[in-house]
C-alpha positions in Angstrom: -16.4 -1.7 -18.0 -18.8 -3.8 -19.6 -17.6 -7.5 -18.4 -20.4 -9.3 -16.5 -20.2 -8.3 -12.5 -18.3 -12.5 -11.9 -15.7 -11.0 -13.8 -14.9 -7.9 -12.5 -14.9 -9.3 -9.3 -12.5 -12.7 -10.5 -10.0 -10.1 -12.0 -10.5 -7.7 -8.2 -9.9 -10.7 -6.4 -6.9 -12.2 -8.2 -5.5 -8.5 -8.3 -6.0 -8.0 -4.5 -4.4 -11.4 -3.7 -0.9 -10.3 -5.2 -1.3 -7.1 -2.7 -2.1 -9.7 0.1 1.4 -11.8 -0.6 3.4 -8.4 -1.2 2.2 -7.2 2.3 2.4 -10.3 4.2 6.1 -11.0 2.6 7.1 -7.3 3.8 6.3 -7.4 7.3 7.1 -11.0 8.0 10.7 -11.0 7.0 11.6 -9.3 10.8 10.1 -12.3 13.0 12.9 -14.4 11.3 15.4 -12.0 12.5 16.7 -14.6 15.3 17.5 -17.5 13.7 18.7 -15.2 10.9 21.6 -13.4 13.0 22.0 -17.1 14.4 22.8 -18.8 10.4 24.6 -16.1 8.9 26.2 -14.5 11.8 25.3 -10.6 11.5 23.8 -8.2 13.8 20.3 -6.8 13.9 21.1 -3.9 11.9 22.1 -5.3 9.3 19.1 -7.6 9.3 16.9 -4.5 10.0 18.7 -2.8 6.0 17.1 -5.9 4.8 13.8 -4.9 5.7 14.6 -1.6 4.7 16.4 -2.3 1.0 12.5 -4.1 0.1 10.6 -0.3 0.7 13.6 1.1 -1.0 13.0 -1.1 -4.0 8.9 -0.9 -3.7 8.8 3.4 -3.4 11.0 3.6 -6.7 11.0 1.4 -8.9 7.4 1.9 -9.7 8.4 5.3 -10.8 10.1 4.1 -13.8 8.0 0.6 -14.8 4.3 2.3 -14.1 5.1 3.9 -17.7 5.4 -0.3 -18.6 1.4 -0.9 -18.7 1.1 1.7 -21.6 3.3 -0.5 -23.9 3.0 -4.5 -22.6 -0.6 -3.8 -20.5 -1.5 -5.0 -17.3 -1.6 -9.0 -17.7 1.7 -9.5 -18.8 3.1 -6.8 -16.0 1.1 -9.1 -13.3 2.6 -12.5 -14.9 6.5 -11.3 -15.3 6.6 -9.4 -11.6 4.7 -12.4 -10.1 6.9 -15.0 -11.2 10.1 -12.5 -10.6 9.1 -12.3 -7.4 8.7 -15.9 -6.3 12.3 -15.9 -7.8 13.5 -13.4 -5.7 11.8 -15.1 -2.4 13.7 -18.3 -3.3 16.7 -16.0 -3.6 16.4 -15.3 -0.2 15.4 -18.5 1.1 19.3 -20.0 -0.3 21.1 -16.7 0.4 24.5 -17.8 2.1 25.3 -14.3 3.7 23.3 -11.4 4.8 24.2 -9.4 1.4 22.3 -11.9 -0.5 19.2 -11.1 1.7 19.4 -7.7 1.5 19.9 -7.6 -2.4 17.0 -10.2 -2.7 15.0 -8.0 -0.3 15.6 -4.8 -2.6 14.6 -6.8 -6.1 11.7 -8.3 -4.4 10.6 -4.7 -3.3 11.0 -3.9 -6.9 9.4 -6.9 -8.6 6.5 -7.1 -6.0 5.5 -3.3 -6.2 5.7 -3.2 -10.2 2.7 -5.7 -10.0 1.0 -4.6 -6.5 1.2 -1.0 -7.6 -1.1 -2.4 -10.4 -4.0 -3.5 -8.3 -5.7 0.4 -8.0 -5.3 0.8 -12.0 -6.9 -2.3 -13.0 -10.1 -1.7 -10.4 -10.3 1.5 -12.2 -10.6 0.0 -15.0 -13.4 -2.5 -14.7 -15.9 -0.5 -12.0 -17.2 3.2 -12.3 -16.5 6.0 -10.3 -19.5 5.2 -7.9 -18.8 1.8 -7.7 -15.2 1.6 -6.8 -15.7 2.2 -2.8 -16.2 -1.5 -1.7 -13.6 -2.9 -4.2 -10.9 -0.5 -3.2 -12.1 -0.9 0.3 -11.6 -4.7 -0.3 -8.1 -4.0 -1.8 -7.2 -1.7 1.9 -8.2 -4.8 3.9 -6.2 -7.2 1.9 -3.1 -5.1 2.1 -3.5 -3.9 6.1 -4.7 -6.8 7.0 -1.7 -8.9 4.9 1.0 -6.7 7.1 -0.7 -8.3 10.2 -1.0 -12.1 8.9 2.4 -12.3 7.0 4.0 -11.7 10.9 1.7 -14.0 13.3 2.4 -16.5 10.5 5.6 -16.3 10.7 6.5 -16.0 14.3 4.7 -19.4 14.3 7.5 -20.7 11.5 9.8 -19.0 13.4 9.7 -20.7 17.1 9.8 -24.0 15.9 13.3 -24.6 16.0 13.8 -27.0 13.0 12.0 -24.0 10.3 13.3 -21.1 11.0 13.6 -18.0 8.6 14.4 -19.8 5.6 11.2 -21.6 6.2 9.1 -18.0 5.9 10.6 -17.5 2.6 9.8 -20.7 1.6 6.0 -20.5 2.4 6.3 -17.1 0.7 7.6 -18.9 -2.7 4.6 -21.3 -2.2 1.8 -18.8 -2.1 3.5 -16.6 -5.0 4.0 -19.7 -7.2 0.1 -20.3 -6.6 -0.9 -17.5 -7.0 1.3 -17.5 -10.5 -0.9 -20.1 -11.7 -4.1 -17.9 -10.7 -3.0 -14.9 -12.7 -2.2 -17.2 -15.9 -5.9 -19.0 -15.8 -8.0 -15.8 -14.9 -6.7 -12.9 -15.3 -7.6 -10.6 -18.3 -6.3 -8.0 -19.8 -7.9 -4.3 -19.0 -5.9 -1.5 -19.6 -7.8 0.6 -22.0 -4.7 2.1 -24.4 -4.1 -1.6 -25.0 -7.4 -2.8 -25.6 -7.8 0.1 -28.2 -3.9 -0.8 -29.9 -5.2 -4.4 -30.2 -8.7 -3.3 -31.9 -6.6 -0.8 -33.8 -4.4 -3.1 -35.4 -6.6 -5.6 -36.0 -8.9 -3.0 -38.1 -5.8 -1.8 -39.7 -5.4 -5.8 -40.9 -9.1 -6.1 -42.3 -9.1 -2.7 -43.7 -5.5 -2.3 -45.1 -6.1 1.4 -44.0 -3.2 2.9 -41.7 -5.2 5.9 -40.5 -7.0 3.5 -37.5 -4.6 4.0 -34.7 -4.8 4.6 -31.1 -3.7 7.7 -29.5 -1.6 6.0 -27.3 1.1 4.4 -30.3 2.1 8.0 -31.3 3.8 7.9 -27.9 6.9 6.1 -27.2 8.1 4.8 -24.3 10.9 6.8 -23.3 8.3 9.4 -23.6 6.4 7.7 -21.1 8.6 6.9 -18.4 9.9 10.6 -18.4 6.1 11.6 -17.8 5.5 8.8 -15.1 9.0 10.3 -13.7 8.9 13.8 -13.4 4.9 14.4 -12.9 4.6 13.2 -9.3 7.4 15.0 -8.4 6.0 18.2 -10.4 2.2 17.4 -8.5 4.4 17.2 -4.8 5.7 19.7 -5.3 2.9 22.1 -6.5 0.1 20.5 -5.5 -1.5 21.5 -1.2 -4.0 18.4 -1.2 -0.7 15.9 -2.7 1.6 17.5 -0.1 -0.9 16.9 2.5 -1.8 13.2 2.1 1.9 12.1 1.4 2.7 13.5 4.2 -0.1 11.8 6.3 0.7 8.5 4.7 4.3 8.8 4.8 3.9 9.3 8.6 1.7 6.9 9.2 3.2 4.2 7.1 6.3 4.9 8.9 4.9 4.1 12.4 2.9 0.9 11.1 6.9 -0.7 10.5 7.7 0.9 13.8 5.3 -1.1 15.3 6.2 -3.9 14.0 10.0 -3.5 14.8 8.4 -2.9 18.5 5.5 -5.5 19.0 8.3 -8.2 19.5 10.7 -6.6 21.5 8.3 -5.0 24.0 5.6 -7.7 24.5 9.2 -9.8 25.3 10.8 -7.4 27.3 7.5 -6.3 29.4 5.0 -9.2 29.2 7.8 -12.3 29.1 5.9 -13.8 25.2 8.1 -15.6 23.2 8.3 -15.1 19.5 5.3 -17.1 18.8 3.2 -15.7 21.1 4.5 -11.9 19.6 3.6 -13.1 16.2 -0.3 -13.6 17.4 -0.3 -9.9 19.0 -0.3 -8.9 15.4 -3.6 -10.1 15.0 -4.6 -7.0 16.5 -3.5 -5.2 12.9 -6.5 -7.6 11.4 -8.9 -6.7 13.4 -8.2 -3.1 13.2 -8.2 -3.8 9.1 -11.9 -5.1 9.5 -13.0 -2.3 11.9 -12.4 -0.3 9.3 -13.2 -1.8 6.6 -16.7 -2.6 8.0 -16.9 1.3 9.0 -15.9 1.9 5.3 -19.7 0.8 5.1 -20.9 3.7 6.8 -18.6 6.2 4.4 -19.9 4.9 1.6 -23.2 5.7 2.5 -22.3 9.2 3.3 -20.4 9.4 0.3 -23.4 8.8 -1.7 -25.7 11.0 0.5 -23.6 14.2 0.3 -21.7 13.5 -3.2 -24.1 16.3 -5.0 -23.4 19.1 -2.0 -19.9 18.2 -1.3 -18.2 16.2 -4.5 -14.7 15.3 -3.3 -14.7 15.8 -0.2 -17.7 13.9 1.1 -15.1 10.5 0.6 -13.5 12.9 4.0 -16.5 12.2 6.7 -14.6 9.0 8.3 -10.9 9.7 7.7 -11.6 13.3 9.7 -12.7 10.4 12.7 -9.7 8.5 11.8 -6.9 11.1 12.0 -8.4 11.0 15.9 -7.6 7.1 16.3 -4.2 7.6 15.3 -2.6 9.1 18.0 -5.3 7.9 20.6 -3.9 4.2 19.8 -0.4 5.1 19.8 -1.2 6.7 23.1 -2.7 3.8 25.0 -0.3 1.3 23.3 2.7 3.7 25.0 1.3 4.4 28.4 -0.6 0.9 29.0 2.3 -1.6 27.9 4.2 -2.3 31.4 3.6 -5.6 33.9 0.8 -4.3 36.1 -0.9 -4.0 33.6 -2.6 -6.6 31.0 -1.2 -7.0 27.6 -4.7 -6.6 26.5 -4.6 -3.1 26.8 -1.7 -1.9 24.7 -3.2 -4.6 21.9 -6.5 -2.5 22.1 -4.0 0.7 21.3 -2.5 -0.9 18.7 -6.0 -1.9 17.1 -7.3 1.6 17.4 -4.1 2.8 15.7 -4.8 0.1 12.3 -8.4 1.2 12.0 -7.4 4.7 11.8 -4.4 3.6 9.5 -6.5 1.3 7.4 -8.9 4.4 6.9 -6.3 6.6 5.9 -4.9 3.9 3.4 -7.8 3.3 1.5 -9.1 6.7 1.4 -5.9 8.3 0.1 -6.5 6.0 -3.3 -10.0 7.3 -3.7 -10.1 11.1 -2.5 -6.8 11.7 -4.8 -8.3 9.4 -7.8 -11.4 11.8 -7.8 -9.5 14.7 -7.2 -7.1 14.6 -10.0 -8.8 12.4 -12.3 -6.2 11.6 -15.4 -3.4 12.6 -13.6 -3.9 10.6 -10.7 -1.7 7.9 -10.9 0.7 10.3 -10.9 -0.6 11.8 -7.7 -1.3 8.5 -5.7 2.6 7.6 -7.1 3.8 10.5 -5.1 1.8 9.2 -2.0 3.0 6.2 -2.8 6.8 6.9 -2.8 6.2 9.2 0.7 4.8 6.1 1.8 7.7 3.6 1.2 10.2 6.2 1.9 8.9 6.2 5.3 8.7 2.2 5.8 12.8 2.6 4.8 13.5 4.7 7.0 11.5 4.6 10.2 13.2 1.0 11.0 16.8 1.8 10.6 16.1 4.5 13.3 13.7 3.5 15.5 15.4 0.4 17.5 18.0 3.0 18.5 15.3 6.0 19.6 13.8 3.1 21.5 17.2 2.4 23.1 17.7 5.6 24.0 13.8 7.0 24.9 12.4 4.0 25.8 9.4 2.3 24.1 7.2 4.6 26.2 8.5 7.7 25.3 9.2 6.8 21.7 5.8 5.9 20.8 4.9 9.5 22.9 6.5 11.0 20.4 4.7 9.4 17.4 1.6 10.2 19.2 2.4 13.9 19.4 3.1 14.2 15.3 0.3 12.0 14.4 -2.0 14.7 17.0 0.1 17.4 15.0 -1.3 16.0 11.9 -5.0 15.5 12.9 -6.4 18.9 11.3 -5.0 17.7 7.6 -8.4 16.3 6.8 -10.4 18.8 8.4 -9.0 21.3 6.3 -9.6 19.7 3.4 -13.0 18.8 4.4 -14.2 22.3 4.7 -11.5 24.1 2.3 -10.7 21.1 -0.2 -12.6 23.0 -3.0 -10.8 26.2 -2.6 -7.8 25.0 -2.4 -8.7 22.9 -5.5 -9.9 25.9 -7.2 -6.8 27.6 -6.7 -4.3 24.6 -8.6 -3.6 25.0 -12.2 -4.2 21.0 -12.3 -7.2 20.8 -10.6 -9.0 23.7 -12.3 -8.3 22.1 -15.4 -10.2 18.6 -14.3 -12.8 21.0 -12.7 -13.2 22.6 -16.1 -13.5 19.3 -17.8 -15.9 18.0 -15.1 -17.8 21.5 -15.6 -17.6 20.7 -19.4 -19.1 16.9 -19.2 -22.0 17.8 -16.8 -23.3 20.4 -19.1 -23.2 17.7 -22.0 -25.4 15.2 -20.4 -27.6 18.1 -19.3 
């Protein structure tokens, strides 16, 4: 909290750009899938697991290694999963048969979401409360707005016939090992418990007196990784307001790698693009990133206007705007995308839909961090596993409902459950506190943020 404000933005920065390669690396891998079935001879399926095995490996893993920060800190968590996961893109890159790629795709999940899943802890650590909007607002754009580059890059790589998918691997191993060097030279350690071990151990070496130790050494690590296991699950299932946004992020999540299963097969099919020109439609998921981060702005500004009359729920003014632009995109993107009329249109739709999705991303971190104060990394992990679930398993479905339903009628149907979904933060807008008020968990922080208020009063 108290490095200079070059510093905290360095160690924001260098902790963003490992969410930037994560996302770009996930969303990328299904341009290749052509020259892929072509090299190792298997079917679109089975290239469609591999992009499923990498969410599989990214919504669980982080369950178990989260508890890893409390004994080995952030800055050696960043530098093993970092250079793990350059391995596991190489992997890839030489795999000789399909089962290679989806076993590389499934470590790199795990490996790239033991670091990313890092990024919202260590911004926590180094800005305030108050201060956090614009740095977590930077750390939504570079994720949304990585699922968007990683594919327009790569359909580039893709249609020139002597790269291929290998070749997106391999500019995937570049940027890691890069960014490798980047964590090594800049990054510092800032995970409180291990700042405080350190000082504590070092006092017990001047002193010769055992009795300095920090509260977190009289906890082991098995300890830990039970908590980091079983208290999301506890907090989803118990908790309204955790319930809620998994279920909105799951959902949402889910139709973002729908989208990008369809973009390619649609534009082709309706428009006559080839896989390059595909890979630039995606540029409409960057656009939609800034449109909302620029109207993140605005919520900021709300957010401290109405903080002292509404707490919590004042971070809910935009996301009750976005759960509108959800469906509305989805919407135009189904009914707009045939030949008469211009592909334009149905890249507008999909534009609307990432603002509202990029709003809903970055607001989940920040409404559930105040909400559930100590205990929410264990709340954003269960958002976080909804979330990854969904990315799994949307694509292994979808390219069949779009067989059968048509594009059209597929993406109706998404637009109907995301309108379904439209009062969740309404409600929470006008009932959050109650509801609050009513958990065993949150009237607990309540009574500790009760308790702290009257002490600087």
């Amino acid at each position: 909290m108290n490095f200079s404000y070059k510093k905290k933005w360095t160690i924001t920065l260098v902790a963003c750009a490992f969410t930037g390669i994560i996302a770009a690396a996930s969303a990328s891998f299904s341009m290749g899938y052509q020259s892929m079935m072509r090299d190792l001879n298997c079917t679109q399926f089975q290239a469609t697991v591999g992009l499923s095995m990498w969410a599989i490996g990214f919504g669980t893993v982080p369950l178990i290694t989260s508890s890893f920060t409390e004994e080995f800190g952030r800055l050696n968590i960043y530098i093993v999963s970092s250079f793990a996961f350059m391995l596991t893109e190489m992997m890839i890159a030489l795999s000789p048969n399909i089962q290679i790629v989806m076993i590389g795709r499934l470590l790199g999940g795990a490996f790239g979401s033991t670091g990313a899943t890092l990024v919202g802890g260590s911004i926590a650590d180094v800005w305030k409360q108050h201060e956090r909007g614009q740095p977590m607002a930077f750390f939504a754009l570079v994720a949304v707005a990585g699922t968007g580059l990683g594919p327009l890059i790569a359909g580039v790589i893709e249609y020139n016939p002597r790269l291929g998918w290998r070749w997106i691997q391999w500019v995937h191993v570049m940027f890691t090992g890069a960014y490798f060097i980047s964590v090594v030279l800049f990054m510092k350690e800032t995970r409180a418990t291990i700042v405080l071990t350190r000082l504590a151990s070092k006092k017990r070496k001047e002193t010769g007196d055992d009795r300095y130790q920090a509260k977190i050494e009289k906890q082991h690590l098995i300890t830990l990784i039970k908590i980091s296991c079983t208290r999301p699950i506890y907090l989803l299932l118990t908790e309204p307001i955790v319930q809620s946004f998994s279920l909105w992020i799951g959902f949402t999540w889910g139709v973002v790698f729908a989208l990008v299963e369809s973009v390619s097969d649609n534009f082709q099919a309706v428009y006559g693009f080839n896989v390059q020109d595909t890979g630039f439609v995606f540029s409409t998921l960057i656009v939609g990133s800034f449109v909302g981060y620029f109207a993140n702005i605005y919520q900021e500004n709300l957010y401290q206007k109405h903080y002292s009359r509404k707490r919590q729920e004042a971070r809910l003014y935009l996301p009750c705007v976005a759960a509108i632009f959800i469906p509305t995109g989805i919407f135009i993107y189904a009914w707009t995308a045939r030949p008469d009329v211009h592909w334009i249109a149905p890249a507008i739709g999909i534009t609307i839909f990432m603002s509202g999705a990029f709003v809903i991303y970055m607001v989940v971190f920040l409404y559930i961090a105040d909400c559930y104060g100590t205990y929410a990394s264990s709340a954003i992990a269960c958002q976080s596993l909804s979330r990854n679930l969904s990315t799994a398993a949307f694509p292994l479905f979808t390219t069949q409902m779009f067989a059968g339903l048509t594009h059209r009628w597929g993406l109706t149907l998404f637009g109907c459950i995301g309108a379904a979904l439209v009062p969740i933060p309404w409600v929470l807008f006008f009932y959050g506190s109650r509801i609050r008020a009513r958990s065993k968990v949150s009237r607990k922080i309540l009574e500790e943020e009760e308790l702290r208020d009257n002490m600087k009063k």
